[in-house]
N, C-alpha and C positions, 0 to 999 in steps of 0.2 A: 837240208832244205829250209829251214828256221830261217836261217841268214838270205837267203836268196828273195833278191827283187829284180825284178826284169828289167822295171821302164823308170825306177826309185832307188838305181843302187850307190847314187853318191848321195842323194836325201831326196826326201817326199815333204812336201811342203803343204799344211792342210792351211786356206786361205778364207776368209770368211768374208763379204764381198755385200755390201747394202744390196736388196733385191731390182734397184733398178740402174745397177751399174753392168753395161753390156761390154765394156771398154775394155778392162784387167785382164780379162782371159786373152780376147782379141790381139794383146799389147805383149801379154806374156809369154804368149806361144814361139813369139819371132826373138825373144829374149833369150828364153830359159836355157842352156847349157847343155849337152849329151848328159843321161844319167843323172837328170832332175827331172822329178815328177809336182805338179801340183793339183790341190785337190780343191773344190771350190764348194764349198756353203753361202747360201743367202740367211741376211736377217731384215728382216721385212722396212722397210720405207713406205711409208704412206702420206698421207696430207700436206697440207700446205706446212712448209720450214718453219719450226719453233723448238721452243727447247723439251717440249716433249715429244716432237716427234723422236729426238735425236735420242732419248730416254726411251722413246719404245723402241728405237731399234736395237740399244744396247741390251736391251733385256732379250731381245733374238735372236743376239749375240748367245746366247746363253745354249738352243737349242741347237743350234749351229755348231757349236763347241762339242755339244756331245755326240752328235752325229759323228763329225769327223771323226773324233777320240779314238772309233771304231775301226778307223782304216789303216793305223800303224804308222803313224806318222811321225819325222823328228821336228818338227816345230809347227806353233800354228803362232798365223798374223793378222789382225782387223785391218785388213785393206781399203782403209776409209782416213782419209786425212782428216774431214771434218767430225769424222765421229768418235775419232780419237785425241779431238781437243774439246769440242763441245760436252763431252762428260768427266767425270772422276778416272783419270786414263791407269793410274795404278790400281785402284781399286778394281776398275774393270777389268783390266790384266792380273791379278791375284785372283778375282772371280774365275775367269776362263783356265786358269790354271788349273784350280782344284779341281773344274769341273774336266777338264781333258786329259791330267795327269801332265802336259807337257807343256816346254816352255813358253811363253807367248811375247808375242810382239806385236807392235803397232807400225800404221803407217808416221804416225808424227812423233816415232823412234825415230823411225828410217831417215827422216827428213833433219831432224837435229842432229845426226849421226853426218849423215851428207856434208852438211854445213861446216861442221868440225871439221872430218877429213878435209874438205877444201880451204879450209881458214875465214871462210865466211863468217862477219859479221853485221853487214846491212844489204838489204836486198830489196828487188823490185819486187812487189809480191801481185799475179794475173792470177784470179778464180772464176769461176763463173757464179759465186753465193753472190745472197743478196745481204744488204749490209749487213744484218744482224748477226751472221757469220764472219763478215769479214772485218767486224770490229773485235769480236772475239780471237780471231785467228792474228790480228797485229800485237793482243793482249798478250795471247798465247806464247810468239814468238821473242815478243819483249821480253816474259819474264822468264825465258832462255837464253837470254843475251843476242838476242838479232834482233837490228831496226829494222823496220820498215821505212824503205825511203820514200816508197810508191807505192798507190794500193788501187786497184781496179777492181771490178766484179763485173759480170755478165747479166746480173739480176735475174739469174733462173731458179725455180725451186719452190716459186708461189703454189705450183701443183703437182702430182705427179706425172703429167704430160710434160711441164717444164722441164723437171728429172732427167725424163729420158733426152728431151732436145740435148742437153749435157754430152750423152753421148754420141751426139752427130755434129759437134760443134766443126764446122771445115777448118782444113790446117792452115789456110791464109788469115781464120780470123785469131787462131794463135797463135800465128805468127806476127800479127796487129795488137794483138794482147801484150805479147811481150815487146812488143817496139814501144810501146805508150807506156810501159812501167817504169822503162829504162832508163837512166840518168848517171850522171858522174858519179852520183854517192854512191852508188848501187855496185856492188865487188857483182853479185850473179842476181838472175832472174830466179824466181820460186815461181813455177805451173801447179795451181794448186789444185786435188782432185781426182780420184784417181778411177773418177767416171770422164775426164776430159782427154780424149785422143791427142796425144802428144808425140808420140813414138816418130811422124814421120816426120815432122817438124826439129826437131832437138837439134842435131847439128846444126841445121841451116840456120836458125836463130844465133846459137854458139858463133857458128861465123860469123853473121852478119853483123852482130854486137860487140864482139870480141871478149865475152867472158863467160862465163862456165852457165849453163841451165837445170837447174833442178827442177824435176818433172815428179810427180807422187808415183808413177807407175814404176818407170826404171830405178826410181832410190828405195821403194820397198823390197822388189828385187834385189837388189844390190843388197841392202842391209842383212837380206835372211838368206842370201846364199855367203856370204863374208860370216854370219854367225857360223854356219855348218862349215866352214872354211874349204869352200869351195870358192878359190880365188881367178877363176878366169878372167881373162881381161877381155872384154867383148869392143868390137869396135862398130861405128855406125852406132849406139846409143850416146852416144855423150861424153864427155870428159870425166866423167865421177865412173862408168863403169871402163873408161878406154886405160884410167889411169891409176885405179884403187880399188 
C-alpha cells in the first residue's frame, strides 16, 4: 500500500503559484496527462510591482515549500516566470530544496529549457509587466544567450487589482500581443507569465505566424513532466509539447 497512488501514480507535482495567479491551475487541468497529479501552494503577492514585492513573495515561497513537503510529492516548481528571474533563482532553488527535501524547479528553467530544445536564439518577447520587469526579463534572457528582438508589456502590476486583470487578459489581445512582437529576426514568440491565459490562443498564433510559441504555462508543464520522464506528446498545446 506504501507504493500506491491513485490520481499521482506516474508523478505528483507540488507547484507553488504567486497568490494572485488564477490562470496555472485553470491552464493545467486541460494539459496534464492521465496519472499526473498537481498540487498547488500560494506565496503571497501584494503591492504595487518593485523589487521587494518580488522579495516578499520569495520568501513565501519558503512556507509554501513546506506545506507541500507534506503531500509526497516528486518535484516541486515556482510557477512564476517573473519571480524566478526577478530574484537570486539558485539560491532560491537550494533554499526550497532544503526546506522540501525535493528537487526543485523554476518556471524560467522551463523557459531556457524550451528555447534549447527548439534551437531558439532570438525572440519576440509579449508580457503584461511594466517596464521595470521587462527590462529585467531582456537582461535576464540575454545573459542566457536569447535576444530580444521585440519587447512589449501590457503595463499591469501598479496594484493588486492590476494583478488579477493579468488573469482575464482576452485571447484576442494575445493574440495582438504577439502579432506586434513579431518580426524576421524573431525564430519564436515568448508569452511571458504564467498568470496570462494563453492555452486557447497557442496554435492559432503558431499558425498564423508561422513559428513556434512559447507560453510560461505549457513550457513549465512541459519541463517537469520531461524531468519525471513522462514523455507524452500532447497535441493542441503547441509545438514544444506536440513535438518534444
Amino acid at each position: 500500500m506504501a507504493a500506491y497512488s491513485p490520481y499521482g501514480w506516474r508523478a505528483k507535482l507540488g507547484v507553488i503559484v504567486p497568490s494572485t495567479n488564477t490562470a496555472t491551475e485553470g491552464e493545467w487541468r486541460h494539459m496534464v496527462p492521465d496519472g499526473v497529479s498537481f498540487h498547488v501552494g500560494r506565496a503571497l503577492l501584494t503591492g504595487a510591482t518593485s523589487q521587494e514585492s518580488y522579495d516578499i513573495m520569495a520568501r513565501g515561497t519558503e512556507r509554501a515549500a513546506e506545506e507541500l513537503a507534506t503531500a509526497d510529492l516528486d518535484l516541486l516548481v515556482y510557477c512564476c516566470t517573473s519571480g524566478s528571474f526577478m530574484v537570486g533563482r539558485d539560491a532560491l532553488k537550494n533554499k526550497l530544496s532544503g526546506i522540501s527535501r525535493l528537487p526543485v524547479t523554476t518556471t524560467a528553467d522551463a523557459v531556457l529549457e524550451a528555447f534549447a530544445r527548439l534551437g531558439i536564439t532570438r525572440v519576440g518577447l509579449a508580457t503584461p509587466y511594466i517596464d521595470l520587469v521587462n527590462r529585467r526579463e531582456v537582461e535576464f534572457l540575454d545573459e542566457n544567450g536569447i535576444t530580444v528582438t521585440t519587447v512589449m508589456g501590457l503595463q499591469l502590476g501598479s496594484t493588486v487589482e492590476e494583478r488579477r486583470l493579468i488573469n482575464r487578459v482576452p485571447p484576442e489581445v494575445v493574440f495582438r500581443m504577439a502579432r506586434a512582437v513579431d518580426s524576421p529576426q524573431a525564430q519564436a514568440i515568448f508569452l511571458s507569465c504564467t498568470a496570462l491565459p494563453t492555452m486557447e490562443m497557442l496554435e492559432r498564433i503558431e499558425t498564423a505566424l508561422g513559428k513556434p510559441v512559447i507560453a510560461s504555462n505549457p513550457a513549465t508543464l512541459w519541463h517537469c513532466l520531461r524531468r519525471l520522464g513522462v514523455h507524452d506528446k500532447l497535441t493542441g498545446h503547441g509545438r514544444l509539447f506536440a513535438e518534444f
